[in-house]
C-alpha positions in Angstrom: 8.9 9.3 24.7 6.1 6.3 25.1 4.5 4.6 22.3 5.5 5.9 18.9 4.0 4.0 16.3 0.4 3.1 17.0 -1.3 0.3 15.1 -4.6 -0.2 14.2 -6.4 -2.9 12.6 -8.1 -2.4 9.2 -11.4 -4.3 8.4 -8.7 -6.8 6.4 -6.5 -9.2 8.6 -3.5 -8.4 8.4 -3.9 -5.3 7.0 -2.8 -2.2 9.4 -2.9 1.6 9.5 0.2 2.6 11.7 0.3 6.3 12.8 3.8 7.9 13.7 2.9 9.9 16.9 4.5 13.3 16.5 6.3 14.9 19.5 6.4 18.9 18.9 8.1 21.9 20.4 9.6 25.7 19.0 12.0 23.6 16.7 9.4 21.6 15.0 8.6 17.7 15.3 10.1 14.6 16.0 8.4 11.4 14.6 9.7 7.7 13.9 8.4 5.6 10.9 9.8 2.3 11.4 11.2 0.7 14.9 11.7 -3.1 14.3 11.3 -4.3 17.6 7.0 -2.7 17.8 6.2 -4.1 14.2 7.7 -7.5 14.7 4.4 -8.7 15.3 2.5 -7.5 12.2 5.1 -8.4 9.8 5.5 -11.6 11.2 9.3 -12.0 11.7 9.6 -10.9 8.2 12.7 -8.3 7.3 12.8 -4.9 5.2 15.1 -5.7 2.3 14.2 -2.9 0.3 12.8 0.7 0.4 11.8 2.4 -2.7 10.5 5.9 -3.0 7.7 7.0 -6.2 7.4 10.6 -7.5 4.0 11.8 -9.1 4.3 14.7 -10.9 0.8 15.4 -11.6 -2.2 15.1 -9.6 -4.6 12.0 -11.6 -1.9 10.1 -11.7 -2.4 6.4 -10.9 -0.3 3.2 -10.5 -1.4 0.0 -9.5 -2.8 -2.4 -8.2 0.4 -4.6 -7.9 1.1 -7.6 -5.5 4.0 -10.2 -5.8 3.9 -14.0 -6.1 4.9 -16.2 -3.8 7.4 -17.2 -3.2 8.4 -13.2 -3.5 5.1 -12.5 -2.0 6.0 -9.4 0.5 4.5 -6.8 3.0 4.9 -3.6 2.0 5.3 -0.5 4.3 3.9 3.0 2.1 3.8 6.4 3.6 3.2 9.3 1.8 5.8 12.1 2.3 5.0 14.5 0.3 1.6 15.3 -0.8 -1.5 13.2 -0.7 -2.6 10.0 -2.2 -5.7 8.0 -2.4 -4.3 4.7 -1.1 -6.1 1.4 -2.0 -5.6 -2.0 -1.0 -7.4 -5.1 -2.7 -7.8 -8.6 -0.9 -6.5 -11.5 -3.5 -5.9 -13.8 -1.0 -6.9 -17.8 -1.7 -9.4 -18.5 1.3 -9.9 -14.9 2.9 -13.0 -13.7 3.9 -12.3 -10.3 2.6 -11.1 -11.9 -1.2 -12.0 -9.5 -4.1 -13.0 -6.8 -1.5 -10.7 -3.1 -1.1 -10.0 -0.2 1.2 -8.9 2.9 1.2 -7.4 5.0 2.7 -6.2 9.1 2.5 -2.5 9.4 3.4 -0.8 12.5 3.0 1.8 14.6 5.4 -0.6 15.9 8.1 -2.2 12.5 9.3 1.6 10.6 9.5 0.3 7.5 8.9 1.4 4.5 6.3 0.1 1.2 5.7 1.1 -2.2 6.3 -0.4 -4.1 3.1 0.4 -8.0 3.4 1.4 -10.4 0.9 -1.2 -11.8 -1.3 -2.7 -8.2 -1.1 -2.5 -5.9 -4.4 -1.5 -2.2 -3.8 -2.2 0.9 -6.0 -2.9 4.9 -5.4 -3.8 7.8 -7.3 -2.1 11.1 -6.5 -4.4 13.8 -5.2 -1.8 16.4 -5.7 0.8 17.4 -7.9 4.1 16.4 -6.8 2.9 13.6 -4.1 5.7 11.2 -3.4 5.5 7.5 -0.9 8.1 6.1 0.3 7.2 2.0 0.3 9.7 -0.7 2.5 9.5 -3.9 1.4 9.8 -7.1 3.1 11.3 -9.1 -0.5 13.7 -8.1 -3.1 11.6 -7.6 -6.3 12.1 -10.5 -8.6 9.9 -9.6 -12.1 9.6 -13.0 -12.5 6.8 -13.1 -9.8 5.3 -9.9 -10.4 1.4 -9.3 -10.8 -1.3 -7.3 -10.9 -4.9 -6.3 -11.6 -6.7 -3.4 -13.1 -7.2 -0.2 -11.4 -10.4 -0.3 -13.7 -11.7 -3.5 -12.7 -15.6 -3.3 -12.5 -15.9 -6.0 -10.3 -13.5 -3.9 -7.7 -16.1 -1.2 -7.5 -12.7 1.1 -6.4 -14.6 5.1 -6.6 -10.9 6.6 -7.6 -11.6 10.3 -6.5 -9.8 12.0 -9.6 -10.4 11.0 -13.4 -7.4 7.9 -13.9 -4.5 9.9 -15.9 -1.0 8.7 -17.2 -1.6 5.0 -16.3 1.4 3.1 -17.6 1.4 0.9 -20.2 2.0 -2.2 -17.9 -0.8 -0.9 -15.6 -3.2 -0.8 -18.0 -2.3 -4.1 -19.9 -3.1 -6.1 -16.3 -5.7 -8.6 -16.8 -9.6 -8.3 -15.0 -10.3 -10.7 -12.7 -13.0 -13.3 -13.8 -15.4 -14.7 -12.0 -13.5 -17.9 -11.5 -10.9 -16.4 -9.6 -10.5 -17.9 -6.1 -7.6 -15.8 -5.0 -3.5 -16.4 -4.6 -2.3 -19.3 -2.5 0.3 -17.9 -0.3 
């Protein structure tokens, strides 16, 4: 069936957009979303020890930006499979020319793509419709010890969320701005 997963760099090292190419006939489509041996490369010899799947009921909804410490630091995998989302990735990353800066990116259904988000990276999204579900696969089991985050509010972010922020959690909300004397996560 050829290439199935194509990958495509992101203005971020190490950051990727992989589409799932879909292969369609009268019974519908065929698509893979994960083959270890043609994302070796990008997740540098790193294993998925976890998948994890988030349901947002309501469109507004918004959770992030999260990242883990090292040594839990991870690469996470997030597709959207049901839905849409407004998918944002934030650079916190000690020494990286991108450091402070984010992207984003639409994933929903129809354009069968996910993200590869490394480590020292902070993830968040916002639902853009009711219902909208990702499925993430994670390279570290998480340990709460080394969890972290940053505000999805954070005026030095800059992040445009398309939708008014609604039903951010209590732990969302409580994460810390980043100050000016932040020089990122060592890794």
């Amino acid at each position: 069936m050829g290439q199935q997963l194509n990958i495509t760099e992101t203005a971020f090292a190490g950051v990727y957009l992989i589409e799932s190419c879909r292969f369609s006939d009268e019974r519908g489509f065929f698509s893979r979303w994960f083959c270890k041996e043609t994302l070796q490369h990008v997740l540098a010899g790193s294993e998925i020890r976890q998948i994890n799947h988030s349901v947002n009921l309501v469109k507004g909804v918004t959770r992030g930006l999260h990242f883990q410490y090292p040594p839990a630091a991870e690469y996470k995998l997030v597709r959207c499979i049901q839905g849409k989302v407004f998918d944002v990735v934030v650079d916190l990353r000690h020494g990286s020319l991108t450091l402070g800066q984010h992207l984003s990116f639409e994933l929903n259904t129809q354009n069968n793509s996910m993200l590869l988000i490394p480590p020292g990276c902070a993830h968040g999204f916002q639902a853009l419709e009711d219902n909208s579900q990702l499925l993430y696969l994670h390279t570290a089991d998480y340990q709460p010890n080394y969890d972290g985050g940053c505000r999805v509010d954070d005026p030095s972010l800059k992040i445009n969320w398309p939708l008014p922020i609604i039903l951010l959690s209590e732990r969302d909300a409580s994460f810390p701005l980043l100050n000016k004397d932040f020089n990122g996560i060592v890794l």
